[in-house]
N, C-alpha and C positions, 0 to 999 in steps of 0.2 A: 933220674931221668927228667929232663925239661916238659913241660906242661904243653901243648901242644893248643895252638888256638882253634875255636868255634869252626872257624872257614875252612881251614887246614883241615882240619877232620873230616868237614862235609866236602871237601874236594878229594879227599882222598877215597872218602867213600861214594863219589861217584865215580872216580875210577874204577874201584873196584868193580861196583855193579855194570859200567860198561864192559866191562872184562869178563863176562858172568857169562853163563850159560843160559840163563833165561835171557840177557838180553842181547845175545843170538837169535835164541827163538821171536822171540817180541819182532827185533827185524827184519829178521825173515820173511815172516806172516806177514808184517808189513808194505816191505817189496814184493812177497809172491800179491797180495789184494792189490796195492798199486798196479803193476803192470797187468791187472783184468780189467782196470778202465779202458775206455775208450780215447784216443790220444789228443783229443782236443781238453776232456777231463782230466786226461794227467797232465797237461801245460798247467790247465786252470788250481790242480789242486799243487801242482810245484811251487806256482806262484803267490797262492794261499799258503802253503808253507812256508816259503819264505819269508812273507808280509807279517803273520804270525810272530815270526821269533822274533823279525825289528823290534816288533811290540815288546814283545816279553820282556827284551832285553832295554827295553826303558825302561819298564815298570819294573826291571830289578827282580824278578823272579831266579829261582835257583837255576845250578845247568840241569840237574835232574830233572826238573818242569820245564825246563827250556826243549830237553829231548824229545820226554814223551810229548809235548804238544806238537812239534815237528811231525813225529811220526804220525800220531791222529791227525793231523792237516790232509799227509799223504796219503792217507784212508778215508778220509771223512765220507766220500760221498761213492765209495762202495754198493755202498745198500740200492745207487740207481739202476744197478742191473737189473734189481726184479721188476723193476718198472718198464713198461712201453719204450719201445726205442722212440717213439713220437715225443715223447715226456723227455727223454734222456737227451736229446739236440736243441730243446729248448731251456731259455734262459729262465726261471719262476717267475722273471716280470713280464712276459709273455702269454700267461697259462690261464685259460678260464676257468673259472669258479670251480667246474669238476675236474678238472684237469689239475687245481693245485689243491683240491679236497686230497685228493690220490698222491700228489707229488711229497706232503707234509710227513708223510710216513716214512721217507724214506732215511729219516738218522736211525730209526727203528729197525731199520735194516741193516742199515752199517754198523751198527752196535756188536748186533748179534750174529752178524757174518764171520765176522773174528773168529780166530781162532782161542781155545783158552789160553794160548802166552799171552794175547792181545786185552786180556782181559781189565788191565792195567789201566787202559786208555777209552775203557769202552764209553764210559760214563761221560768222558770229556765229549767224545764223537754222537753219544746218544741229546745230550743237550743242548749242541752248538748252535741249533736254532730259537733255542728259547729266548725271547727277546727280556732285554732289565725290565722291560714294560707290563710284563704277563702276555702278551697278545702273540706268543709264538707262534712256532707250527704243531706243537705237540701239549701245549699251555698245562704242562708239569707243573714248571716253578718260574722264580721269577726275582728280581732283584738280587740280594747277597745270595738266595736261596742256589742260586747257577754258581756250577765250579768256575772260577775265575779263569781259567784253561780255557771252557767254554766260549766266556764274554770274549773272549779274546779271538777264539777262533770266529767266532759269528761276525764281529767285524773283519776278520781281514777276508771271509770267505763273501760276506756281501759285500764288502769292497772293492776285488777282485773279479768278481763276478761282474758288475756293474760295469768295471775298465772294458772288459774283456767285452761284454757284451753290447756295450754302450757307449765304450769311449772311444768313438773315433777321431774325434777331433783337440786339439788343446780349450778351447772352448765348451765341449761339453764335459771333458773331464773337470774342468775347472767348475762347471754347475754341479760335479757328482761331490766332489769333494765337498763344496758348499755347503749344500743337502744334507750330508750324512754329519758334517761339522756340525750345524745346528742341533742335531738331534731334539727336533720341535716336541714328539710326542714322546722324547723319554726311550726309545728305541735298544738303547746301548748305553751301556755303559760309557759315563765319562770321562772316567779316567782313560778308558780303553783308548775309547775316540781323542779323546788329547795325546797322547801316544801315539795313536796313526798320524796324526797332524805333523807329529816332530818325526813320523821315518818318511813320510813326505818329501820334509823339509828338507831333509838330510842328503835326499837322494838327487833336488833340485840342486843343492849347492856342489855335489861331485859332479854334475854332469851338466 
């Protein structure tokens, strides 16, 4: 029997595991959490998810991590339900002091809203705000210390969010992008951020 390569295997074995019965359940639980957002949050977190995999799929991550981050994108922000619907129609760069003391809690809730199929991804969706900086919203951990799943979802979901909430014009999006490119104080991951730059870029030259 022929020796079968590295890739080959791990493509095979994520067939498999898509073909699985946990990862029915995992989606499931995922699409029943999704569709309890509120439909401005499921645009925002579709399009977090999407933004997400560009990345991922620069940086060369497996399809297996390519998946479950998808699926955490389209959950991430679950956990806004136990929050104020005042909290839940605003954008965080809106929110005052006590307003986002209360808002910062909320990966803590989408963590653990899951169900246990979801268990898989929870860690990604409990960290997504942790900034490479330390200065998160839940100031756990910090640099390499965050699953790289994470770094990734925290840019595309303040990316996203910022479009969404703040770009209405070609010109301020072009200030957002700026902004978040420099990353002055160290905010995000670099590589992340260099990766966004290139699904950017990608999207300007199809369209």
């Amino acid at each position: 029997m022929e020796l079968q390569s590295i890739a080959t295997v791990q493509e095979q074995d994520v067939k498999t595991w898509l073909c699985s019965s946990a990862f029915r359940r995992l989606k499931a639980s995922c699409t029943l959490a999704h569709d309890k957002l509120e439909p401005r949050k499921q645009r925002l977190s579709t399009l977090v998810a999407g933004r997400a995999v560009a990345i991922a799929q620069q940086l060369g991550l497996g399809d297996r991590e390519i998946v479950q981050l998808e699926l955490a994108a389209q959950v991430h922000r679950i956990g806004e339900l136990f929050l104020h619907k005042s909290l839940r129609s605003k954008s965080f760069l809106d929110m005052t002091s006590v307003e986002m003391k209360t808002y910062r809690q909320y990966p803590i809730f989408s963590a653990f809203r899951l169900s246990a199929d979801a268990r898989i991804i929870c860690d990604v969706i409990l960290k997504h705000r942790e900034y490479f900086s330390g200065d998160g919203f839940l100031k756990n951990d910090r640099d390499c210390k965050v699953p790289f799943a994470s770094r990734i979802l925290c840019v595309a979901t303040e990316y996203e969010e910022l479009m969404m909430f703040r770009g209405f014009s070609p010109e301020i999006q072009y200030t957002i992008q700026r902004r978040m490119f420099k990353n002055i104080i160290g905010r995000y991951d670099q590589q992340v951020i260099s990766a966004l730059m290139k699904t950017i870029v990608e999207e300007n030259i199809i369209h």
